[in-house]
DRENVOLO-253208 format. One record per residue (C-alpha): x, y, z. Coordinates in pm, whole numbers, plus 50000, padded with zeros to 5 digits. Example, Ala and Ser with C-alpha at 12.3 -4.5 7.8 and 13.67 -1.06 7.14 Angstrom:
512304955050780513674989450714
***
This chain:
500005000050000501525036749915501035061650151499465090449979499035107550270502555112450323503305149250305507015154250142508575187850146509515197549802510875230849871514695235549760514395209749461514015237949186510095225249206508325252448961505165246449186506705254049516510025273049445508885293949169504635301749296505905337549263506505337448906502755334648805501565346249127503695379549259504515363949583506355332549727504945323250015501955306949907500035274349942500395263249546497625241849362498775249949004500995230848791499395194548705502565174348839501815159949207502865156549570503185119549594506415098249572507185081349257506255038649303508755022549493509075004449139510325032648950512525045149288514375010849287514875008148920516325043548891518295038349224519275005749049520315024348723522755047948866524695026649038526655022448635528935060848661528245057848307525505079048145526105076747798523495084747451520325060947512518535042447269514735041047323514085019447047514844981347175512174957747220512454961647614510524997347604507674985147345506894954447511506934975647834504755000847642502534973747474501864954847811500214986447946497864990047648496894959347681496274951748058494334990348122492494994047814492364963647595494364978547319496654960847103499264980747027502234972746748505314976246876506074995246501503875020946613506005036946959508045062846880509915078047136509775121147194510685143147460507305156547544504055154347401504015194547341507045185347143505035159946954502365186246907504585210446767506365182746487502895170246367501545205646352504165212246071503675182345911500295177145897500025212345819500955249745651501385276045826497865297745845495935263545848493525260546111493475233946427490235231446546490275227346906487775221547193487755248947450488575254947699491495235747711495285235247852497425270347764500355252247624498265239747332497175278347211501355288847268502515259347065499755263746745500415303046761504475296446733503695275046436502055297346292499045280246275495465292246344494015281846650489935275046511487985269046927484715245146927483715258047266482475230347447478555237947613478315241547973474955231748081473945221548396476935221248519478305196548243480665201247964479555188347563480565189747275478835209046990479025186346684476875213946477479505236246544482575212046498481335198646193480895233446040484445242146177486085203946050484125210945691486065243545605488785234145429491515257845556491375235145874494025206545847494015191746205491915186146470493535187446855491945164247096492475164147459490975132647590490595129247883489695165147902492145193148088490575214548252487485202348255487845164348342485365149948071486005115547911484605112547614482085081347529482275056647249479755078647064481505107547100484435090447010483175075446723481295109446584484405130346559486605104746391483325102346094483915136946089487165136346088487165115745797484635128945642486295160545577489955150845593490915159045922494025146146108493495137746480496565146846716495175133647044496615140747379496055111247591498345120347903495915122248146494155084748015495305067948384494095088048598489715079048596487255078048853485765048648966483355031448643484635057048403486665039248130489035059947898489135050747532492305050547318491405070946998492935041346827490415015246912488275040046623491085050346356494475045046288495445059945917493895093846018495245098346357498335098246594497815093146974500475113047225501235099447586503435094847861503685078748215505185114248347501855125548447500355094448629503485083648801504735116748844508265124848693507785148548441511635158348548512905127148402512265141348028510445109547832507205106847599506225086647341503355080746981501925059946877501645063346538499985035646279500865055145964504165042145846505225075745616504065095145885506195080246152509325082145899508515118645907508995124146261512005100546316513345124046085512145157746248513235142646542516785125846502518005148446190516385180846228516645186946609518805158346709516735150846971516815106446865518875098647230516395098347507516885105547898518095074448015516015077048349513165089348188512965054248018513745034848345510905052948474508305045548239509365012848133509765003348550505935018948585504395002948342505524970148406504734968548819502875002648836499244987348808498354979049104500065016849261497255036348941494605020349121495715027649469496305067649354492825066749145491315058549501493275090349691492175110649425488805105449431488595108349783490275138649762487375150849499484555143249758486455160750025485955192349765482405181249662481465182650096483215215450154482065235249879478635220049968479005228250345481085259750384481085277849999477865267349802478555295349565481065278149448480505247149243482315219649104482245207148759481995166748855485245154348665485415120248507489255117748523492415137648601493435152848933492845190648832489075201848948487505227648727485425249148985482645275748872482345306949033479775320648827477635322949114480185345849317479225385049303483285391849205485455394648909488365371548883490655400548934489645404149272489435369049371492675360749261493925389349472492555381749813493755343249750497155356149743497065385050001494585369850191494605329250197497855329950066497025303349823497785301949467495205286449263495195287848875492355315448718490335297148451490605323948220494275314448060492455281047907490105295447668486085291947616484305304847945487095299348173486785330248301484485322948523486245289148655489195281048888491745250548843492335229249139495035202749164494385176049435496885153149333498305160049691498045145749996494295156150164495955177550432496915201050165493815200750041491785204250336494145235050375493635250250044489835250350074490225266550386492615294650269489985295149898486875299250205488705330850401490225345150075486335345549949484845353050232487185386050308486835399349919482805397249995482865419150320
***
């Protein structure tokens, strides 16, 4: 059993969520929900095989592509979502932005459109604007306190022709959703329908509430599509440097080995970062389950609060991630001013909706992938921040 519980100081480590709050937020001292790594120790798995890997003084150019990391890779398909994968298919990148970026100017000319669903995660909007692409939003509806997706409107945005790619985010940042089989299946007929290539961002896929099953955009298409991952969100060592494609397309893969090894000699991969993944995946099973149970507890401990102590604040029931997507609609006060009483006030740093796009404005972005202490603290600091801006 891990101890999730477990509170680890990670102050002095060059964290960017604890040593650098002041960056985004104008002041240091703050409780920090923001960036979507966590507070929990790697499995003991990964620990021992890295521990176990630098023990050699030697830490020379890496090879990723050896039969050890796509069986590794392939396993974990298999055994959490019933995918088979081909081991032809993993190809090996430094991050999945970085993946993002590559198939963007592949798939694509500059001025083409990426149709998008909003809102959605800030790096995406910096990473189409510096390739000179145009970022095209589908703003997702918010009804009832649930997020869909408006095929009238995607299909009118997927039909224009100036619109090469569509960006899919599944499972959802910010807003949690995982999208069904129908919706699934409805935006890949679209998607072929008008020529559309799918770059999905699958690196939240492990982390799911309990029932909710994610769906690899690959069980639908393959020709038409390229699905981006890593274990550096789940297992939580996004410092180690490793991602990975999947990518059925043979041309299209020899187009990114060759983005990637000849045109930004970036083929050698972080030798830990492998260890990592290829440790996690192998014995890290049983540990996802164990950290899908914290978090969810950690998400009713927000559902009760808000409930109990701010009911004008609501929360957008997730279906997977750690990050909670919480509306403030009902709160007589602009963003501006919430945001500053959390930092002069609770002296807690908690993202502002607004950066992701669509109506996050009127949202906050909460990550409980920390142990519920911290949380329990951070909803008390959110109460008295809110409480002392509406006096």
């Amino acid at each position: 059993m891990m101890n999730f519980d477990k509170v680890i100081n990670r102050k002095g480590t060059y964290c960017t969520q604890w040593d650098y709050v002041q960056d985004r937020f104008g002041k240091a001292d703050l409780l920090p929900f923001t960036i979507s790594d966590t507070d929990f120790a790697v499995p003991p798995s990964v620990n021992e095989a890295i521990q176990k890997r630098i023990q050699h003084p030697i830490y020379g150019y890496t090879r990723w592509n050896h039969s050890d990391f796509k069986q590794a890779t392939q396993h974990w398909f298999q055994k959490r979502f019933g995918l088979k994968v081909d081991g032809e298919w993993i190809v090996y990148s430094p991050s999945v932005i970085y993946s993002i970026s590559q198939l963007l100017q592949i798939k694509s000319k500059p001025g083409e459109g990426v149709v998008m669903q909003t809102p959605a995660y800030d790096a995406f909007f910096k990473t189409i604007h510096a390739n000179q692409r145009k970022l095209v939003e589908n703003p997702l509806r918010y009804q009832n306190g649930q997020y869909t997706i408006d095929f009238a409107d995607l299909e009118e945005k997927l039909a224009d022709p100036n619109n090469q790619i569509m960006l899919l985010c599944s499972p959802h940042n910010p807003t949690g959703r995982v999208w069904t089989t129908t919706e699934l299946q409805k935006m890949v007929q679209l998607c072929e329908k008008y020529h559309v290539f799918i770059i999905a961002d699958e690196i939240h896929m492990d982390v799911v509430r309990k029932n909710v099953h994610h769906q690899n955009i690959l069980k639908y298409v393959e020709q038409n599509a390229a699905l981006l991952t890593s274990g550096t969100k789940t297992f939580n060592f996004p410092g180690l440097i490793f991602s990975y494609l999947l990518i059925p397309d043979p041309e299209l893969r020899t187009q990114f080995n060759y983005a990637l090894k000849n045109k930004d000699g970036l083929s050698s991969c972080s030798i830990l970062g492998m260890e990592a993944t290829m440790a996690a995946y192998k014995n890290g099973s049983a540990w996802v389950d164990e950290l899908n149970e914290y978090v969810e507890a950690n998400v009713e401990l927000v559902r009760t609060y808000l409930k109990q102590h701010l009911s004008q604040v609501k929360l957008v029931e997730s279906e997977a991630t750690y990050l909670l997507w919480l509306d403030v609609t009902d709160l007589p006060l602009s963003m501006e001013t919430i945001q500053k009483y959390c930092v002069e006030v609770g002296k807690v740093a908690i993202m502002g909706g607004g950066i992701y796009g669509g109506n996050g404005k009127q949202f906050l972005r909460l990550n409980v992938g920390c142990p519920k202490t911290k949380v329990q603290d951070g909803l008390e600091r959110l109460q008295q921040s809110i409480t002392a801006a509406l006096q």
